[in-house]
DRENFI-207007 format. One line per field, with one value per atom (N, C-alpha, C): residue number from 1; atom name; x, y, z; residue in three letters. Coordinates in steps of 0.2 Angstrom, whole numbers, m for minus. Each point is the difference from the previous one (the first is absolute). Example, Ala and Ser with C-alpha at 12.3 -4.5 7.8 and 13.67 -1.06 7.14 Angstrom:
// DRENFI-207007
num	(1,1,1,2,2,2)
atomo	(N,CA,C,N,CA,C)
px	(66,m4,4,m2,4,m4)
py	(m28,6,6,5,6,5)
pz	(39,0,0,m4,1,3)
residuo	(ALA,ALA,ALA,SER,SER,SER)
***
This chain:
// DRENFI-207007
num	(1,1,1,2,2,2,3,3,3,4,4,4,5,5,5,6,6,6,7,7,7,8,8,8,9,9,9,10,10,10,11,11,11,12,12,12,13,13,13,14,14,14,15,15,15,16,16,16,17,17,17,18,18,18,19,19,19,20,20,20,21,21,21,22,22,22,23,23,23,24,24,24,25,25,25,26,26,26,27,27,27,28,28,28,29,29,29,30,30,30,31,31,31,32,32,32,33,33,33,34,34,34,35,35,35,36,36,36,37,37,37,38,38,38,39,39,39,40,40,40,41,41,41,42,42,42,43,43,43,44,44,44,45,45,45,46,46,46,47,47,47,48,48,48,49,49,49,50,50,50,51,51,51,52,52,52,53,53,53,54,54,54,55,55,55,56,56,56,57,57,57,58,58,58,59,59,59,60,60,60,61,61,61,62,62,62,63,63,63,64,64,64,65,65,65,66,66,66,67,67,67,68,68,68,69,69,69,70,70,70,71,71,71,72,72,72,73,73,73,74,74,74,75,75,75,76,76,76,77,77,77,78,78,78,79,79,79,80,80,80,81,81,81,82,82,82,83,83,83,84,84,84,85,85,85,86,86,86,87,87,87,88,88,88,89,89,89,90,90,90,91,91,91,92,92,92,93,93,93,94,94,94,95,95,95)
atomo	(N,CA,C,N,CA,C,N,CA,C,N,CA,C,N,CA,C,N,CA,C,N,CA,C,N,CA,C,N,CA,C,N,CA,C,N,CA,C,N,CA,C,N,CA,C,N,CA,C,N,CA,C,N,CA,C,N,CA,C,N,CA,C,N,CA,C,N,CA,C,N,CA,C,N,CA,C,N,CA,C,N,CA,C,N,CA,C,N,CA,C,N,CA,C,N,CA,C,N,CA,C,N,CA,C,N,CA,C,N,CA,C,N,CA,C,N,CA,C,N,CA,C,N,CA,C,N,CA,C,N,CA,C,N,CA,C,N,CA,C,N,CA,C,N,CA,C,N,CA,C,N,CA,C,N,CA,C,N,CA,C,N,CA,C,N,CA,C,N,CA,C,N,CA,C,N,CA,C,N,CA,C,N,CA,C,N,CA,C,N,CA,C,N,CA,C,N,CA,C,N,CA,C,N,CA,C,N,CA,C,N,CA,C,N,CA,C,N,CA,C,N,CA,C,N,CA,C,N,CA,C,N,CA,C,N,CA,C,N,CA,C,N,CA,C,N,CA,C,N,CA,C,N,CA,C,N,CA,C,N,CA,C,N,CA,C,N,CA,C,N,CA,C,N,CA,C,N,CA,C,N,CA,C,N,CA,C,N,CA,C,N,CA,C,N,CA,C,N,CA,C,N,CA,C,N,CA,C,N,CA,C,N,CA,C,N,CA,C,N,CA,C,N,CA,C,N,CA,C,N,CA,C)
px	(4,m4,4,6,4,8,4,5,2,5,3,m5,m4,m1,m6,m4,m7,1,m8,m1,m3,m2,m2,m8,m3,m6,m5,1,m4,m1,7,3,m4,m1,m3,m7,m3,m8,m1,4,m2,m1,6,0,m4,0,m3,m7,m1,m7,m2,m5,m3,m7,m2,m9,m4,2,m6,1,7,1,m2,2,m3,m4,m5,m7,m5,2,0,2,5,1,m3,m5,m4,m7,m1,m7,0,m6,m2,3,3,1,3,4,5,m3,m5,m6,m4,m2,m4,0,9,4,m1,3,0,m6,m5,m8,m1,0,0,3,8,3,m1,m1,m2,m7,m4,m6,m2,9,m4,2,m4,1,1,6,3,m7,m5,m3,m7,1,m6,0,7,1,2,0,2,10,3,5,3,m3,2,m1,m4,0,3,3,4,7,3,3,1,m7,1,0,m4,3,7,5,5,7,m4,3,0,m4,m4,6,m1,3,8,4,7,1,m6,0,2,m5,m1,8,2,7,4,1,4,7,m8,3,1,4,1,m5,m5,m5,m6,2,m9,4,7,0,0,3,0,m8,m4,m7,m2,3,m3,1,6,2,m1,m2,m4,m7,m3,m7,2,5,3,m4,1,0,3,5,7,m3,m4,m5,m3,m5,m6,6,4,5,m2,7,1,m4,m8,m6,m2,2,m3,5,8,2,1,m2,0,m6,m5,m6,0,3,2,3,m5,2,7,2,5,4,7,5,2,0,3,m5,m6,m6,3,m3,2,m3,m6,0,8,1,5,7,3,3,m2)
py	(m6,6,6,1,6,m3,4,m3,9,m3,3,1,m7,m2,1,3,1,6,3,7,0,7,1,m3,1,m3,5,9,1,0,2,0,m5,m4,m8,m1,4,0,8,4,3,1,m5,m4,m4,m7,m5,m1,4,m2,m5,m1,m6,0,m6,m3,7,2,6,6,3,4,0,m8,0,1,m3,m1,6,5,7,3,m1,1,m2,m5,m4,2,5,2,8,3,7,4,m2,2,7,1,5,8,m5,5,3,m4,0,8,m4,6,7,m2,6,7,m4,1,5,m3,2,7,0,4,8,m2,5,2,m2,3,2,0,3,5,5,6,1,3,m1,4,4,0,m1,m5,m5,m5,m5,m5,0,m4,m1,m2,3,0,m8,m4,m8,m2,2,m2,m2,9,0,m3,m1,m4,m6,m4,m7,m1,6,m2,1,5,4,m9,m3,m6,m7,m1,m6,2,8,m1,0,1,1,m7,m3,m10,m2,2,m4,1,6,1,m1,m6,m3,m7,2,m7,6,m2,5,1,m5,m1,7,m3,5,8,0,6,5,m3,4,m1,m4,1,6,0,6,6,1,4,3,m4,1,2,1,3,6,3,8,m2,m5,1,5,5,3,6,3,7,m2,m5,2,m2,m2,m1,9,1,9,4,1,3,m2,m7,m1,3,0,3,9,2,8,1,m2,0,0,m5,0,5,0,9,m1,m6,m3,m1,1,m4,m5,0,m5,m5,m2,m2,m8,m6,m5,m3,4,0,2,3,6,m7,m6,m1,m8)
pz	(0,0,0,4,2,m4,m4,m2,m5,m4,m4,m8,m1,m7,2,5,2,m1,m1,0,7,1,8,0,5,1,m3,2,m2,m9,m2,m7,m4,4,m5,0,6,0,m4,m2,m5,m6,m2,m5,m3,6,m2,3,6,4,3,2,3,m2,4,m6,0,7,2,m4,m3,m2,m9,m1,m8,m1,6,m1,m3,7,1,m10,m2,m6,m5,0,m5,0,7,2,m1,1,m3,7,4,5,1,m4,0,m5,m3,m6,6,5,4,5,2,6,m4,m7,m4,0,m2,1,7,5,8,m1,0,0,m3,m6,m4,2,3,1,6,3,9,m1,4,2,7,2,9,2,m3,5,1,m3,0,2,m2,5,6,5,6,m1,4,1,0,4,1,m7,m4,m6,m6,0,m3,0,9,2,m3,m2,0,m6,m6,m6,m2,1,2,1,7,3,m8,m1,m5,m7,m2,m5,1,6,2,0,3,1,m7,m4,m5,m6,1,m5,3,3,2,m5,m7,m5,m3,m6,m5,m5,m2,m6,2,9,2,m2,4,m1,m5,m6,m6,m2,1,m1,1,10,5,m5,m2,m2,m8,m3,m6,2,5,0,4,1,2,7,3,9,1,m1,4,m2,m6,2,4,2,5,8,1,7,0,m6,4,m1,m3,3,6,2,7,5,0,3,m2,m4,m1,5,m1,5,7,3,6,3,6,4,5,0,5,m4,1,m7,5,8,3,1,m3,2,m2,m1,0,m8,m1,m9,m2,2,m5,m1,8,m1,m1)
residuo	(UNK,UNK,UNK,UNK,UNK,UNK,UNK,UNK,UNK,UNK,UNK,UNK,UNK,UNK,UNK,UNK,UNK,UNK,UNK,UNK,UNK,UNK,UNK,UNK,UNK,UNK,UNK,UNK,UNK,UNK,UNK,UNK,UNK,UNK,UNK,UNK,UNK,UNK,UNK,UNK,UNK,UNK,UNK,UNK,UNK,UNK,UNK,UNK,UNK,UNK,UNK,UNK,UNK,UNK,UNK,UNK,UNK,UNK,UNK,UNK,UNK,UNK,UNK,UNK,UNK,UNK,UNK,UNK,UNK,UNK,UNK,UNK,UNK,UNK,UNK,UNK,UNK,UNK,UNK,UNK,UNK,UNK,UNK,UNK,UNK,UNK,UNK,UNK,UNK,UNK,UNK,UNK,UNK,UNK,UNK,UNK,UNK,UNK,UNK,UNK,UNK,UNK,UNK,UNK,UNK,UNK,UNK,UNK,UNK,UNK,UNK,UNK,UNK,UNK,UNK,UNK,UNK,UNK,UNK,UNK,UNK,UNK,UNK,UNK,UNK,UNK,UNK,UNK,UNK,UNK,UNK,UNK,UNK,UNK,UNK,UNK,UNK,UNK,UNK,UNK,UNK,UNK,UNK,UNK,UNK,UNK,UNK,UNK,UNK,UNK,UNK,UNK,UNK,UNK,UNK,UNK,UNK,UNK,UNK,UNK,UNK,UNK,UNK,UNK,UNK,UNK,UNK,UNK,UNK,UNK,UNK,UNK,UNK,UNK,UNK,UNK,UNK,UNK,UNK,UNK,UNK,UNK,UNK,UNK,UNK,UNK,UNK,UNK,UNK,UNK,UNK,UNK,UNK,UNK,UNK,UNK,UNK,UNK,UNK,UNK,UNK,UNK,UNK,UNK,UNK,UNK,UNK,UNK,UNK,UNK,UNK,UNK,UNK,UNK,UNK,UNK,UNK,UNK,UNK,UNK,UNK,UNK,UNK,UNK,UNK,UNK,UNK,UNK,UNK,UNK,UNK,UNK,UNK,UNK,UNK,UNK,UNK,UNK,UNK,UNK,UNK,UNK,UNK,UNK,UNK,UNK,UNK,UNK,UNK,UNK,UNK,UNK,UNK,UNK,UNK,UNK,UNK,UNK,UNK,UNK,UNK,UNK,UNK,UNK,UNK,UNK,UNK,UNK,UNK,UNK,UNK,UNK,UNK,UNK,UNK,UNK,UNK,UNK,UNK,UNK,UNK,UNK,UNK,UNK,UNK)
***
């Protein structure tokens, strides 16, 4: 598992994944997050909310397939409107 001729641990589940990670990549799930994302408005949804969609897509880009997925649907404009929004920059959305 650990050696010279081994990549690191997380380096290999970015790479290669695991069942739950493909799976997540074979489902609408990341269209889904995308969807969420884009249609909240910090001041309409609740704060844990946003939290938890925020958490799921940071889970999810963890494989490289979702990411560039994530990243093809411009997740990373609606991030920094959410964080432009935020009245607290130290606030735990922001980090």
């Amino acid at each position: 598992m650990y050696g010279r001729e081994n990549a690191p641990p997380l380096l290999r589940l970015f790479k290669e994944g695991n069942r739950n990670l493909k799976a997540i990549n074979s489902s609408k799930i990341p269209e889904t997050l995308a969807q969420l994302i884009s249609a909240t408005r910090v001041e309409n949804i609740s704060l844990d909310t946003v939290i938890s969609i925020i958490e799921a897509i940071t889970a999810i880009t963890l494989y490289n397939p979702v990411a560039v997925r994530i990243s093809n649907l411009s997740v990373g404009k609606d991030l920094v409107r959410i964080i432009q929004h935020t009245k607290d920059f130290r606030s735990y959305v922001v980090s």
